[in-house]
N, C-alpha and C positions, 0 to 999 in steps of 0.2 A: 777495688772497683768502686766507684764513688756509683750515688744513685742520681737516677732519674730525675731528679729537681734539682743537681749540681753539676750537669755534667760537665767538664771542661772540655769544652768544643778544642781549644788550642790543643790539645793533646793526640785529636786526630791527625792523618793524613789530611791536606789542603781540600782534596776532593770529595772526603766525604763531611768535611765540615761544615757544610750548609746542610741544613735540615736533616739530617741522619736518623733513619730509621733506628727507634727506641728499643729492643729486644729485650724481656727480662730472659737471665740463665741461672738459674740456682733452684732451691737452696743450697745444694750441696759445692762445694769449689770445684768448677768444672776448667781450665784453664784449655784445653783445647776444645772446648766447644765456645766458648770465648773469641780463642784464636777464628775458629771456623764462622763464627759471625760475624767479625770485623774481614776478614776477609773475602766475604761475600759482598761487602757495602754497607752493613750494618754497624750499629755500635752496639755490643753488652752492655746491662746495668743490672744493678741490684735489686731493684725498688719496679714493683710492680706499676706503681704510680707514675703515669705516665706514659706508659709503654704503651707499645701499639701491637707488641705480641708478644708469646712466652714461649720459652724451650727449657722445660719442664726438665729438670738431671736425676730426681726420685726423692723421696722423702716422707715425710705425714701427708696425706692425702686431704687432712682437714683442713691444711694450713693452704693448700691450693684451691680449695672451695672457698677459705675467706677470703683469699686475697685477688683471684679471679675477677675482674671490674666488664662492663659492657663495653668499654675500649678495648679490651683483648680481641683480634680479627683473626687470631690464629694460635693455635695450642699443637706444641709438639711437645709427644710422651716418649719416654725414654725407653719405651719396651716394646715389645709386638704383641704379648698378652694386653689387652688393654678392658678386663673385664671388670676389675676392682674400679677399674674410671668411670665406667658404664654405671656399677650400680653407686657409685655415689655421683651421678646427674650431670657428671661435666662433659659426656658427650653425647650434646643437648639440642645442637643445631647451631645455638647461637654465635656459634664461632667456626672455622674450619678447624677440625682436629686431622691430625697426621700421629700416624704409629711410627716406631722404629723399625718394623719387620721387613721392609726393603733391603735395608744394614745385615739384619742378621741370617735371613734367609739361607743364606749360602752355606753359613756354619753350623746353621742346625739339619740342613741338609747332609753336611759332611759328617755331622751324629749321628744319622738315622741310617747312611751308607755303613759307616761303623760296625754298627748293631747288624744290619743285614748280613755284616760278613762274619761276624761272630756267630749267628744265628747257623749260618752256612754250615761255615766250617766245624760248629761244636763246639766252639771255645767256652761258652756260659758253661758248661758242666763239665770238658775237659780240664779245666781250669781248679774244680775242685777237687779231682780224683789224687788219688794218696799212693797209687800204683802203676805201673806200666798197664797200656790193655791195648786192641786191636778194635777199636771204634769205626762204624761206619761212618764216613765224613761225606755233605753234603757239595754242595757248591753256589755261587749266587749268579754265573753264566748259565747264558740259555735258561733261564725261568720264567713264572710271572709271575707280576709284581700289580698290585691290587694298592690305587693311592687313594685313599677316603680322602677327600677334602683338595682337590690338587689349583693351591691358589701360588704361591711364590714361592714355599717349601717344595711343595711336589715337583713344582717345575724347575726348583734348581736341581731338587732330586735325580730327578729324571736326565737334565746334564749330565750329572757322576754316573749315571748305570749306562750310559751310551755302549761304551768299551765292552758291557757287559753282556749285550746283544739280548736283553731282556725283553717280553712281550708286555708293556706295560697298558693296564686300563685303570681310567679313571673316572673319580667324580665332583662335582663340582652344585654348587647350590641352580646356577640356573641349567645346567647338561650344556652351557656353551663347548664347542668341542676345543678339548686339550689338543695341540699339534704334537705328532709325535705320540699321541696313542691309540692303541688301535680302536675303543671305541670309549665315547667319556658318558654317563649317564647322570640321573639326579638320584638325590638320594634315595627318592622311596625304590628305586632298584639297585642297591647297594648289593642284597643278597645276589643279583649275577655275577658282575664282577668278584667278590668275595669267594664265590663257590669255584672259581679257576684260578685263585692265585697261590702259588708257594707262600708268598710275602704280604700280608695284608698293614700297607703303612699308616697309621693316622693320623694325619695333619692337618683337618678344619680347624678351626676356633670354634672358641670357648662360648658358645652362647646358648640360651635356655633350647633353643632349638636341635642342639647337638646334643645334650646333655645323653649320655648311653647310646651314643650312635652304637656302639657293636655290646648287644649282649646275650642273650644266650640263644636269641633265634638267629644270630649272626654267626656266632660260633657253630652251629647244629649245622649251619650249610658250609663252613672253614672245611678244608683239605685234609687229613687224618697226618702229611707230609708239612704243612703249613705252618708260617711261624705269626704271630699276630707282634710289628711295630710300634710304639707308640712315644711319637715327639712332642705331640701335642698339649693338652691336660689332660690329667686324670679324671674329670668329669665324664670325657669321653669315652670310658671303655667301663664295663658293671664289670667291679672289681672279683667280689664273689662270683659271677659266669666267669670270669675268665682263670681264676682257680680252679673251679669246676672241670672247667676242657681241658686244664694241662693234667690235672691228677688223673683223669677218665681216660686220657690219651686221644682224645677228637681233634688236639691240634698236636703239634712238639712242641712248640713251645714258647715264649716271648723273651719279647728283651724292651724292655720299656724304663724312657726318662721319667716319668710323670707318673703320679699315681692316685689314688684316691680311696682311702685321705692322706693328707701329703703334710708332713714329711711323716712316712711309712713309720709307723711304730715296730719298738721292736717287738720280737712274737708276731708278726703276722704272717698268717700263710706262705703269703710270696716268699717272705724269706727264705721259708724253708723246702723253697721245690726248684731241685737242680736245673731244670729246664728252663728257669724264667732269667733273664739276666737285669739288671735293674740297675740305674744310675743315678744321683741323685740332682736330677732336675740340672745338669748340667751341661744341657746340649748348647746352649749360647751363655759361656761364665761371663761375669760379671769383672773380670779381669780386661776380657777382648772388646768391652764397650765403651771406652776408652779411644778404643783405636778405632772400629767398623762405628759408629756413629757421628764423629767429625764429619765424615765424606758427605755422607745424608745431609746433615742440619746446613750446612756451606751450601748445597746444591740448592735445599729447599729457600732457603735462607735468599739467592740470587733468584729462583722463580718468585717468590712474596712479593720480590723487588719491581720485579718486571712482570707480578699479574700474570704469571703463569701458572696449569694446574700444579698442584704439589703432588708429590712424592708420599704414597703411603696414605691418602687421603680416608678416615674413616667414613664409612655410612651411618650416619645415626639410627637410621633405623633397624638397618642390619645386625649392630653392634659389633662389628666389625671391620 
């Protein structure tokens, strides 16, 4: 891909060769997000220089604060965590930033259904046992289901459990009401909802404001039957309370992607307590973005075009 101060107009399509919107996509070789920018009406380039907006593929994070110019009118991040961005200043106002978490939404919801039915059915400690036994096995129909945080995860979540005829409640930073649940609050009422669910899933982002959304006063009001979720980060959940409730027996048990501190040293607790089921941060792999991010950056990529809102738009102030 030649850069930004060589482009060879003749190489495009006739139509978009008159003034073609400049797009950096790197550093890394991303060829179909490439594809999906020229297919939108844009052209890819290399070279920051010049360009009128970036779609960011991952990388050193330093090297995207240098090369960052106040011509960039738009920043697309290749992830739906977007905190590491946040505390190095690049989501600042001065540009519009977009997450990826539109993309992934769906599949990390289809991790968090996973985990629920592992949790269900017993499998995190069935899994271990070394003998035949006669186990009481749970179910994930007809329960409730308790969504901390229900922004795009929750709500494709809540998709998958349809079939499952679940009473689901949620929460949300403003208590706008979730459709489809029975009642959605804010957070300083977290412990209601939490104290009637089987399932308590966590899915906010990651921001100083969340940091230990459930810990040991959240746990104290958790179900003695209740399994504690968590897709989100490890920030989110006091690691130590939540050893605490599984060893004490206040909840049964978890099954959590994320942890804290991460990645989970060996020797730690969680390891070694059959109840907790743990994965290692692999609810949206890094194999499947690839595929679930073209669709995104192409779509966002024709609203830019056409001055429409984007897709995944962050709040700066929010930090989310």
């Amino acid at each position: 891909m030649m850069s930004a101060s060589c482009v060879d107009y003749s190489c495009m399509p006739q139509e978009k060769a008159s003034n073609p919107a400049l797009i950096y996509v790197g550093p890394t070789d991303a060829p179909a997000i490439q594809e999906a920018v020229r297919s939108a009406g844009a052209w890819p380039v290399d070279s920051f220089a010049g360009a009128e907006a970036a779609i960011w593929t991952g990388g050193d994070i330093s090297e995207l604060t240098a090369s960052l110019h106040g011509g960039i009118s738009w920043l697309q991040l290749p992830s739906a965590g977007i905190e590491k961005y946040v505390a190095a200043g690049l989501v600042n106002g001065r540009h519009v930033t977009t997450s990826a978490g539109p993309a992934y939404a769906g599949m990390v919801a289809e991790h968090a259904l996973a985990l629920m039915l592992s949790c269900a059915r017993r499998l995190h400690s069935l899994s271990r046992q070394r003998s035949w036994s006669d186990p009481e096995i749970g179910r994930l129909y007809g329960s409730t289901v308790a969504i901390v945080g229900c922004g795009r995860i929750g709500k494709a979540l809540m998709s998958l459990l349809e079939p499952f005829d679940v009473d689901v409640f949620a929460s949300t930073r403003t208590g706008r009401t979730v459709e489809g649940a029975i009642d959605t609050v804010t957070p300083d009422r977290h412990a209601e909802i939490i104290a009637l669910a089987d399932f308590v899933v966590v899915a906010a982002p990651a921001t100083p404001d969340t940091e230990r959304t459930i810990g040991r006063a959240e746990f104290r009001v958790m179900r003695p039957q209740s399994f504690l979720i968590n897709i989100s980060r490890g920030s989110l959940v006091d690691t130590d309370a939540l050893v605490d409730a599984v060893q004490t027996r206040s909840i049964s048990g978890a099954a959590i992607d994320v942890t804290d501190p991460e990645p989970l040293p060996a020797g730690h607790p969680l390891w070694q307590l059959d109840e907790v089921l743990i994965t290692p941060h692999c609810a949206n792999p890094d194999v499947w973005n690839a595929i679930l991010l073209p669709p995104l950056v192409q779509e966002n990529v024709a609203r830019y075009l056409k001055k429409k809102p984007l897709l995944g738009r962050v709040q700066p102030q929010r930090g989310y």
